[in-house]
C-alpha positions in Angstrom: 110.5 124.8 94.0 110.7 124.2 97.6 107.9 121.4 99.2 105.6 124.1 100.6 105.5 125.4 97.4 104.4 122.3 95.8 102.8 120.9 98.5 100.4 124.0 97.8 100.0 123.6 94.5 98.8 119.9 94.7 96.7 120.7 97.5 94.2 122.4 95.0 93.9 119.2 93.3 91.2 116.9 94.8 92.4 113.8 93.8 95.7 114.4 95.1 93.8 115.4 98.3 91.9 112.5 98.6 95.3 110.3 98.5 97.2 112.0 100.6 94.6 112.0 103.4 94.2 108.2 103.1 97.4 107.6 102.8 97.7 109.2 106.5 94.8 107.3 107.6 96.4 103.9 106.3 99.8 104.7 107.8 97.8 105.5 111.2 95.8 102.4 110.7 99.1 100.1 110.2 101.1 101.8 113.5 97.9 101.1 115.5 97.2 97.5 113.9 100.8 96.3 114.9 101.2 98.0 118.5 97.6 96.1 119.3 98.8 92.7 117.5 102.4 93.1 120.1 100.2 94.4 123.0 98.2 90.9 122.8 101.4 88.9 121.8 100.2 87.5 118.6 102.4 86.5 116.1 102.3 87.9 112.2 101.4 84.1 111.1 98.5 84.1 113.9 97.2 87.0 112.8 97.2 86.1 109.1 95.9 82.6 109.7 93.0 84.6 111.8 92.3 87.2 108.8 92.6 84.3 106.3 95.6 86.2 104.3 99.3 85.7 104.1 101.5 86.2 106.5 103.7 88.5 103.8 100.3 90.2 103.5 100.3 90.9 107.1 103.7 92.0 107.3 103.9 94.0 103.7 100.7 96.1 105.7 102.9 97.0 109.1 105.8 97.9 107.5 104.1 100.7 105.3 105.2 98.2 101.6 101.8 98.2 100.6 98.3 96.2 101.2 95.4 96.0 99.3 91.8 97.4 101.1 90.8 94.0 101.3 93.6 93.1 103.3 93.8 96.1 105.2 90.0 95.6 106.4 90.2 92.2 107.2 93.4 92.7 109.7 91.0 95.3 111.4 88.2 93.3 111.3 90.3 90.6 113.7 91.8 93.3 115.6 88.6 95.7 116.1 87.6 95.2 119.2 91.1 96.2 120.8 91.5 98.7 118.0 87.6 100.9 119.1 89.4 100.4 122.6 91.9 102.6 121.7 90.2 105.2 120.1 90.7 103.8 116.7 87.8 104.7 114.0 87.3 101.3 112.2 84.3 101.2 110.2 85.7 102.5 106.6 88.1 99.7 106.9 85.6 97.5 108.0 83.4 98.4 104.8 86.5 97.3 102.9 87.2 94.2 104.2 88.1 90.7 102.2 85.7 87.7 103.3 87.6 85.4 105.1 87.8 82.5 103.3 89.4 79.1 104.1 92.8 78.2 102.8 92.1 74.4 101.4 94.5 72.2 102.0 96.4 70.4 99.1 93.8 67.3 99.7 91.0 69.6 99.7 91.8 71.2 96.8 92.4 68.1 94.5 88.8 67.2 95.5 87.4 70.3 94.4 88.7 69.9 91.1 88.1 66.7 91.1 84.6 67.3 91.9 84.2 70.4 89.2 85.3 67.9 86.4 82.2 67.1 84.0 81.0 63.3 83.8 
């Protein structure tokens, strides 16, 4: 069976629909995310440090390897405002995006436990 042919055949199935155009949206959305994060000169580590995820996280999403939603919507959320200037449709990403949340340090954490142990 050549592609076409099963390209066809799976393109009666909706499911199989459904992943294949998000899968094209996500790859768009990755090519975009890292010509706007060179444009501006930021680094992978900036970017994660401003998205509050790992810098692997960051890189894992540009090079196509794999990023959850989460992740994915809170690297757009960062980069949005250069991202609608190109033309880039952000809001389902947006409506997917991780909370930023605050790495604690290693002090910080200790206190936390420290402060969630019963007297």
């Amino acid at each position: 069976m050549d592609l076409d042919a099963l390209h066809r055949i799976l393109s009666e199935d909706e499911a199989f629909v459904r992943s294949y155009d998000e899968l094209g949206d996500s790859v768009a959305l990755a090519i975009h995310c890292r010509t706007v994060r060179e444009e501006h000169r930021i680094t992978q580590a900036e970017l994660a440090d401003r998205a509050g995820v790992s810098a692997s996280a960051v890189s894992r999403f540009e090079q196509l390897r794999g990023a959850t939603k989460p992740v994915m919507g809170a690297i757009v959320r960062e980069l949005e405002p250069w991202l609608r200037a190109r033309g880039v449709q952000t809001e389902q990403w947006m409506n997917n995006a991780a909370q930023p949340h605050e790495r604690p340090t290693p002090g910080k954490r200790r206190a936390e436990v420290v402060e969630s142990v019963p007297v």
